[in-house]
C-alpha positions as CSV (number, residue, x, y, z in Angstrom):
1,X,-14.8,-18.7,-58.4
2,X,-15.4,-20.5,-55.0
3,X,-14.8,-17.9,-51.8
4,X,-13.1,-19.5,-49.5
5,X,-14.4,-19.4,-45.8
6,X,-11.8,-19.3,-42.8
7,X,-11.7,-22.0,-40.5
8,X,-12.2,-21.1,-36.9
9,X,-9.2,-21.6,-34.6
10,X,-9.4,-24.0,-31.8
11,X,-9.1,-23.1,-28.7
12,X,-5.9,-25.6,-28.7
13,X,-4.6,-23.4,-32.0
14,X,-5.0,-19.9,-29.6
15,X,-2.9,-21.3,-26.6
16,X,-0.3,-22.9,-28.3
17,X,0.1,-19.0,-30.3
18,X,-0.2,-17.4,-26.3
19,X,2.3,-19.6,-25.1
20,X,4.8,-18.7,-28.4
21,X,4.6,-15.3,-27.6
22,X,3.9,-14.6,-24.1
23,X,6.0,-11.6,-23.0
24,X,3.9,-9.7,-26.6
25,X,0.6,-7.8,-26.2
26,X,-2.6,-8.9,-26.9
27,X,-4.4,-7.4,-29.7
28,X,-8.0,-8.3,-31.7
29,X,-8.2,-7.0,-35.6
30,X,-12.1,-6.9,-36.2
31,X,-13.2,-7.7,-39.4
32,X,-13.1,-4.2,-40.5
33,X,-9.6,-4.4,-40.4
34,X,-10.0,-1.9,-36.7
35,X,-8.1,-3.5,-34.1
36,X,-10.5,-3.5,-30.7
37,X,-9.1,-0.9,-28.0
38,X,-5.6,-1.6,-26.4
39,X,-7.4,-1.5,-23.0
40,X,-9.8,-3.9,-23.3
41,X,-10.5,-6.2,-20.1
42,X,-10.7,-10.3,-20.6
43,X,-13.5,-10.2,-18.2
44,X,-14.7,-14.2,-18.9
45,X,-13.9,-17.3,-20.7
46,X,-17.0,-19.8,-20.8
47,X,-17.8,-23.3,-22.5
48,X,-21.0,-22.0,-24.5
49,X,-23.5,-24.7,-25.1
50,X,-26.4,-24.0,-27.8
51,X,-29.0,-26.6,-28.3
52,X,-31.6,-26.2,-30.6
53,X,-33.7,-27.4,-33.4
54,X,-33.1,-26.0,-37.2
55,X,-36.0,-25.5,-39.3
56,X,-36.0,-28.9,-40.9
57,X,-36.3,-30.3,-37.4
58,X,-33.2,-31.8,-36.6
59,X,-31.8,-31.0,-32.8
60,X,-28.4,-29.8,-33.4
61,X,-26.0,-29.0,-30.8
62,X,-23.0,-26.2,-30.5
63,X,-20.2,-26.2,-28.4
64,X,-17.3,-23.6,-28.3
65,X,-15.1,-22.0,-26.3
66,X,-15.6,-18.4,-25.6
67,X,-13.8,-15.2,-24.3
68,X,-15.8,-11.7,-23.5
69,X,-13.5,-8.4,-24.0
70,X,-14.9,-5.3,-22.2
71,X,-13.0,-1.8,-22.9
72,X,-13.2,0.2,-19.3
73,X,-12.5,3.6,-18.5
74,X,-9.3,2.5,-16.9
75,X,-6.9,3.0,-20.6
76,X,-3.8,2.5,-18.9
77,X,-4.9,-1.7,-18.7
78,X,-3.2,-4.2,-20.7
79,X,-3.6,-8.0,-21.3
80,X,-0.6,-9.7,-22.7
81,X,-0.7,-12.8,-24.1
82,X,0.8,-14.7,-20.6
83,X,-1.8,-13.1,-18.7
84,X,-4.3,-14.4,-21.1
85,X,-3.0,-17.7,-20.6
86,X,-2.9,-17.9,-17.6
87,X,-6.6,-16.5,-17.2
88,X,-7.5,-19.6,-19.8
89,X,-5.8,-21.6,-17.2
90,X,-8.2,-20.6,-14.8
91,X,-11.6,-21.8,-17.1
92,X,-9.8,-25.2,-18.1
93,X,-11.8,-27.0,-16.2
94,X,-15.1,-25.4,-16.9
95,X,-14.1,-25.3,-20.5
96,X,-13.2,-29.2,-20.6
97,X,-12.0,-29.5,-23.9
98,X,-8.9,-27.2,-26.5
99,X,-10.7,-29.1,-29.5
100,X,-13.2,-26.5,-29.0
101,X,-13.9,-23.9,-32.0
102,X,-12.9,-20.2,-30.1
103,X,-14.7,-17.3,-30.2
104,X,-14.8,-13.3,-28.9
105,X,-17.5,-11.9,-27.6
106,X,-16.9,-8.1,-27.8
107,X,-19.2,-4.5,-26.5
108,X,-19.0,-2.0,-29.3
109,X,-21.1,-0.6,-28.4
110,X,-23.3,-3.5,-29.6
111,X,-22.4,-7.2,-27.7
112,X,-21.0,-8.7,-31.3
113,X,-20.3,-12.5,-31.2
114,X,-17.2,-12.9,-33.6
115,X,-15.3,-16.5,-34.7
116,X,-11.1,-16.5,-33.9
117,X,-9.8,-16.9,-37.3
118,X,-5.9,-16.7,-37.1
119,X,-3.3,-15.0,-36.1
120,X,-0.7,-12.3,-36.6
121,X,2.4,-10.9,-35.1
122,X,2.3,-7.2,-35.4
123,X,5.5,-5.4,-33.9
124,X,5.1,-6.8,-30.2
125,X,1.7,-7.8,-30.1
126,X,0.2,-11.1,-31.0
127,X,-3.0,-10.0,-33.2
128,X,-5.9,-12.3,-33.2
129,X,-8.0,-12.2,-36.5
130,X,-11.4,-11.7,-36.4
131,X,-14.5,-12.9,-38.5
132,X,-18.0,-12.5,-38.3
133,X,-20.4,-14.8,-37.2
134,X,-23.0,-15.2,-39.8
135,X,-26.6,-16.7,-39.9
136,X,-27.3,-19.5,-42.3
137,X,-30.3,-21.9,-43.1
138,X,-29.1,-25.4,-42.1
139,X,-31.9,-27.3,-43.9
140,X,-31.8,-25.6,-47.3
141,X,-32.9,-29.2,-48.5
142,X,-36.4,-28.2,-46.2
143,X,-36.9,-24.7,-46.6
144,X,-35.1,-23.3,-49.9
145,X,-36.8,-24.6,-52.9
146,X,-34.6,-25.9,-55.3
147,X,-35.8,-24.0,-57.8
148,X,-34.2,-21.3,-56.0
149,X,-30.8,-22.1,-54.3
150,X,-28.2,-19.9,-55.0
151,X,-26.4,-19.9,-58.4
152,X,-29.7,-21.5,-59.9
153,X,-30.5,-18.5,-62.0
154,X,-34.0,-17.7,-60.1
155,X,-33.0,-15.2,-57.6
């Protein structure tokens, strides 16, 4: 059985679902199926650029889209999904590009880093779904010997 991975929304996919349901609250199911806290503040949206080198030496680079949620003390705050828009209106220019893979950076308590999976409409919120952002070797041909990739029988 092959598991199947979600693919990451584009930051194209999220404001074409804000703009379809802009008078609805905004809501973000974490991948333990909790839904982050009603209050949460959009405090910024960024272009993140990651360059590196993987440990078979190639120089890679990373580009997404990103949003940071922040839940204050002030529980009465609410985000809908036209304030959200408009808020990504704002970082258009910064952010340069919709292609973009979008992501969530969330406090709790722990800055998590999560990818924007899909979507949901529950009752009169627009729920964005939520999935972890996982390390992985991206030279495996380098560093994991053969003799022991997965599904091979030696680990």
């Amino acid at each position: 059985m092959q598991i199947l991975k979600p693919a990451p929304l584009t930051l194209a996919d999220f404001r074409r679902q804000l703009a379809a349901h802009a008078a609805a609250g905004l809501r973000f199911r974490l991948p333990t199926g909790s839904l982050a806290p009603v209050h949460a503040h959009l405090t910024e949206v960024a272009r993140v650029e990651k360059r590196f080198i993987d440990c078979g030496g190639t120089v890679r680079t990373r580009v997404s889209a990103r949003v940071q949620l922040w839940a204050a003390d002030d529980t009465e705050h609410r985000v809908s999904c036209g304030k959200c828009l408009e808020i990504l209106g704002r970082g258009a220019a910064l952010i340069e590009s919709d292609a973009l893979p979008f992501e969530v950076e969330l406090d709790l308590p722990y800055l998590s880093l999560f990818e924007a999976v899909g979507t949901a409409r529950e009752g009169d919120e627009l729920v964005v779904l939520l999935s972890p952002v996982k390390a992985d070797c991206l030279a495996p041909d380098v560093c994991v010997p053969s003799a022991c990739r997965p599904g091979s029988g030696c680990c």
